[in-house]
C-alpha positions in Angstrom: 11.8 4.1 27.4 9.5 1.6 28.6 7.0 3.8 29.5 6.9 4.7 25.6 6.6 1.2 24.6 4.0 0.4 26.8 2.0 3.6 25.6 2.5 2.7 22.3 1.5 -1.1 22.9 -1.8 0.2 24.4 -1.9 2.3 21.0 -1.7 -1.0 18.9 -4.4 -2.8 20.8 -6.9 -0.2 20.9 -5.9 -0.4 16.9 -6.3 -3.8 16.9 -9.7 -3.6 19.0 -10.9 -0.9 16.7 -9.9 -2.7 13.4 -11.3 -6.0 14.4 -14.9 -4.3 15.1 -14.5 -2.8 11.5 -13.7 -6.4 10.0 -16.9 -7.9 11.4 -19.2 -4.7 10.8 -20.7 -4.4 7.1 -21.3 -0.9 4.9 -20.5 2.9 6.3 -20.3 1.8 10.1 -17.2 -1.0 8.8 -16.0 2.4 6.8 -15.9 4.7 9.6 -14.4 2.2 12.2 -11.6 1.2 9.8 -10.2 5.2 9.6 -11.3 5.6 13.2 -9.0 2.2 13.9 -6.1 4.6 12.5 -6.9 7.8 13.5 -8.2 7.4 17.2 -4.4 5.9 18.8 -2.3 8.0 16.6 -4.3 11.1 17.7 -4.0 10.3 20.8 -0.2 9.3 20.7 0.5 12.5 18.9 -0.9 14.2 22.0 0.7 12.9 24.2 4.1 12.7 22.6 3.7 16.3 22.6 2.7 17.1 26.2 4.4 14.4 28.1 7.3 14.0 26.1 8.0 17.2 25.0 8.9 15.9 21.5 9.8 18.2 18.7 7.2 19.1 16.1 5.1 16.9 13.6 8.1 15.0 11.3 6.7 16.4 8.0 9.6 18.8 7.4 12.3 18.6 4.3 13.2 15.7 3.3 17.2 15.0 4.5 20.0 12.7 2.6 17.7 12.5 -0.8 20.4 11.6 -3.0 20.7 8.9 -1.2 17.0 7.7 -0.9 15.9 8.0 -4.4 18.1 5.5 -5.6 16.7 2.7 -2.9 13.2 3.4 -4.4 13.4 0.5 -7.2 15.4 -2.1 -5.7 13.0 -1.6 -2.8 9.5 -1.7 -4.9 11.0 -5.2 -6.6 11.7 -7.1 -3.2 8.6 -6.3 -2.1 7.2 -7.4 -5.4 9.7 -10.5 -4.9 8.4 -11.5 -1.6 4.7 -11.1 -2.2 5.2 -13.4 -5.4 7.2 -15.9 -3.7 4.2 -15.7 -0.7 1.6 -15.8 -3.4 3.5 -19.3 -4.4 4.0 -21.0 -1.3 0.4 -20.0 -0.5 -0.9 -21.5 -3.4 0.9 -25.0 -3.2 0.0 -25.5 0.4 -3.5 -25.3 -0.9 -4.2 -21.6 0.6 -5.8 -18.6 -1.5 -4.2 -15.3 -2.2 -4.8 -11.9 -1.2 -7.9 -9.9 -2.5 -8.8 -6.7 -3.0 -12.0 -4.9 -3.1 -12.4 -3.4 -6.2 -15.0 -0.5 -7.5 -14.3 -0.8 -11.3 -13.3 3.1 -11.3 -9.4 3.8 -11.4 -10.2 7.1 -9.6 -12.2 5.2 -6.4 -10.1 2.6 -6.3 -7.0 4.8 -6.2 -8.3 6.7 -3.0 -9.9 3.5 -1.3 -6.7 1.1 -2.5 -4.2 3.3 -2.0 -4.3 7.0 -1.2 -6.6 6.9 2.2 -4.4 3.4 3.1 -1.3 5.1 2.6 -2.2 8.2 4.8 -3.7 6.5 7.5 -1.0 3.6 7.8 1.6 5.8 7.8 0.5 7.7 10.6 0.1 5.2 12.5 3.1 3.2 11.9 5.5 5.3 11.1 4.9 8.5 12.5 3.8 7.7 15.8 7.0 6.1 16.4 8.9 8.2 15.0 7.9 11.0 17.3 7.5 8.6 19.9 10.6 6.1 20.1 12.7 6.9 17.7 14.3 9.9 19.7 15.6 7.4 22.4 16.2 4.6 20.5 16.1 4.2 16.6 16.7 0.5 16.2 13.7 -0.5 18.6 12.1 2.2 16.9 12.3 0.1 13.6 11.8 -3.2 15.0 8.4 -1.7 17.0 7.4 0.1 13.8 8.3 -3.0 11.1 6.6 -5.9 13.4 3.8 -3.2 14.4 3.1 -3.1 10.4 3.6 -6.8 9.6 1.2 -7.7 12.1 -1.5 -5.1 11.3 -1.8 -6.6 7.9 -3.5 -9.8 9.3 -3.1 -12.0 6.3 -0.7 -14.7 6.1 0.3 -13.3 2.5 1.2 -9.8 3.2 2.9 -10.3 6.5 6.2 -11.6 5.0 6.2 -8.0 2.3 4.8 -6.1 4.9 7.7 -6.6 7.6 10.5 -6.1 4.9 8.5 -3.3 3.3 8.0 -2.1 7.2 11.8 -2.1 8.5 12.7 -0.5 5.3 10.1 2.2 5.1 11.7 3.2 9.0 15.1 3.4 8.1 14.5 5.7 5.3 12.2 8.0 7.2 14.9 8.1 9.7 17.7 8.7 7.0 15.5 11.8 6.1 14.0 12.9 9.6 10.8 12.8 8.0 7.9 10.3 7.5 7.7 11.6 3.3 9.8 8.9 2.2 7.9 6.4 3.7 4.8 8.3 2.0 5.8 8.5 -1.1 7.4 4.6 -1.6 3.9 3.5 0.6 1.9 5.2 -2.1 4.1 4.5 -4.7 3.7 0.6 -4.2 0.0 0.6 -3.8 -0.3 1.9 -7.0 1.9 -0.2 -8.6 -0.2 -3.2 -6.9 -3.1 -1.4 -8.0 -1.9 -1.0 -12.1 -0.7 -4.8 -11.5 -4.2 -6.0 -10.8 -6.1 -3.9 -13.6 -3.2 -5.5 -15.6 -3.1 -8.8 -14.9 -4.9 -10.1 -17.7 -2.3 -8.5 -20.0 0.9 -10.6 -20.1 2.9 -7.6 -21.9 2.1 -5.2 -19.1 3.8 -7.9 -16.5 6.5 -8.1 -18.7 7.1 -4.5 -19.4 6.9 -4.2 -15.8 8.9 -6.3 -14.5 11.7 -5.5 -16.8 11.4 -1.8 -16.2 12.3 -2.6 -12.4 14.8 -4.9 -13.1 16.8 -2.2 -15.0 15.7 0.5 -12.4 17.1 -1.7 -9.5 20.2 -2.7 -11.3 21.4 1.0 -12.0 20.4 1.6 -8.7 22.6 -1.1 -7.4 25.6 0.1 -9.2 25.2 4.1 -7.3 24.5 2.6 -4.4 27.8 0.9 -4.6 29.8 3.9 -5.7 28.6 5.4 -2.7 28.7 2.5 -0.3 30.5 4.8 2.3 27.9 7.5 2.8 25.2 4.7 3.1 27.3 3.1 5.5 27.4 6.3 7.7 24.2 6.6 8.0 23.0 3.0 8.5 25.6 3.3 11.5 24.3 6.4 12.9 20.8 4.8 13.1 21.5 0.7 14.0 24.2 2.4 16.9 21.7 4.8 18.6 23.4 5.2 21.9 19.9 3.7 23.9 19.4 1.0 21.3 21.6 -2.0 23.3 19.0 -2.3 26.3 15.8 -3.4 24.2 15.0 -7.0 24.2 12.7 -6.4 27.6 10.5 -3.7 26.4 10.2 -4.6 22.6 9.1 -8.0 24.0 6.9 -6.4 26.1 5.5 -4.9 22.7 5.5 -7.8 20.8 3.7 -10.6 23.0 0.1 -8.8 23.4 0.4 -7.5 19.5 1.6 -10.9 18.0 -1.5 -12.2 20.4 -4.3 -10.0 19.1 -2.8 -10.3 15.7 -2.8 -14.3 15.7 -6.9 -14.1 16.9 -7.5 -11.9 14.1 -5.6 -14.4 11.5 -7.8 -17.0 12.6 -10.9 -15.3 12.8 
């Protein structure tokens, strides 16, 4: 197990390294070190899952316990929305600005550069790789790796608070489904929500209409996922009661320090 953790520590700092170099380079070469940032430690942890670990295929197979995940998709998307706003907020009083977002003014670009080639290459990275990689000995450090891995990646003081809910969750329903599609879908989902909400934001009825459409969504949501409280229960018990998941504290700390380091640098830079 620790062997993993430090492999996939070494993973987050050549990502880290990698991304960094993108932030401070301008045009194509900032372009093609941001996916190589992605790409390059997930490749390589991929490969070696594969031929050290002898773990099972790529996790990209049919989606498991879908009844159960569809109805966590709104209550989900409006926390996240919660916790960014409430962010946004606290930001904002302490004198701080908010989040910003490159923008091309073409809905098709900005689609692919705001949220399709984001959601492919984070996922990968942060949920995949440890999925394949820790998950099979121990799910909940598996989730707290993959959640803090993801909160810290976003190196902004606003989206690390969203980012570690949105991250923890994401896991937990990939591992409900043995398959990194959930997390996919809801990760794409969101961005272009975020997206719409920003080409929107001007219009006061959109935000409304929003907002109330996700209320209602969550709330009927809430009220199936309380009829079926049990089943939920099963499986969050199967996962949080992993029979390697006790003995953790050592190596996920071993994880965290160097990330949370690198991570901080790049906050401040």
């Amino acid at each position: 197990m620790k062997e993993r953790i430090k492999l996939y520590t070494l993973l987050s700092l050549l990502f880290l390294l990698i991304f960094s170099l993108s932030s401070s380079a301008s045009g194509f070469p900032s372009n093609i070190l941001y996916i190589a940032a992605f790409l390059l430690p997930t490749a390589a942890g991929v490969y070696i899952a594969k031929r050290s670990y002898n773990t099972p295929g790529i996790p990209l197979g049919k989606i498991k316990n879908a009844g159960l995940l569809i109805p966590l998709t709104a209550p989900t998307l409006l926390l996240i929305f919660v916790i960014s706003y409430l962010t946004s907020f606290v930001i904002y009083l302490l004198g701080g600005e908010g989040s910003s977002v490159t923008l091309y003014g073409s809905l098709p670009l900005d689609i692919l550069n705001n949220a399709l080639l984001p959601t492919i290459l984070e996922e990968s990275l942060f949920r995949l790789l440890p999925l394949m990689l820790i998950a099979p000995l121990s799910k909940r450090c598996a989730i707290i790796v993959s959640s803090l891995f993801f909160a810290f990646a976003h190196i902004s003081l606003h989206s690390i608070p969203y980012a570690l809910f949105a991250g923890a969750v994401f896991f937990i329903m990939d591992l409900m489904a043995e398959s990194v599609w959930p997390s996919v879908i809801l990760h794409f989902i969101n961005n272009i929500i975020s997206l719409l909400w920003i080409y929107g934001s001007d219009d006061g009825v959109f935000s409304l209409v929003y907002v109330l459409a996700l209320l209602l969504l969550s709330l009927l949501s809430a009220i199936f996922i309380l009829k079926r409280r049990e089943e939920y229960g099963v499986c969050l018990k199967e996962i949080l009661s992993h029979r390697e998941s006790a003995v953790i504290s050592g190596e996920v700390l071993f994880f965290i320090i160097p990330t949370l380091f690198i991570a901080i640098i790049n906050i401040i830079g």
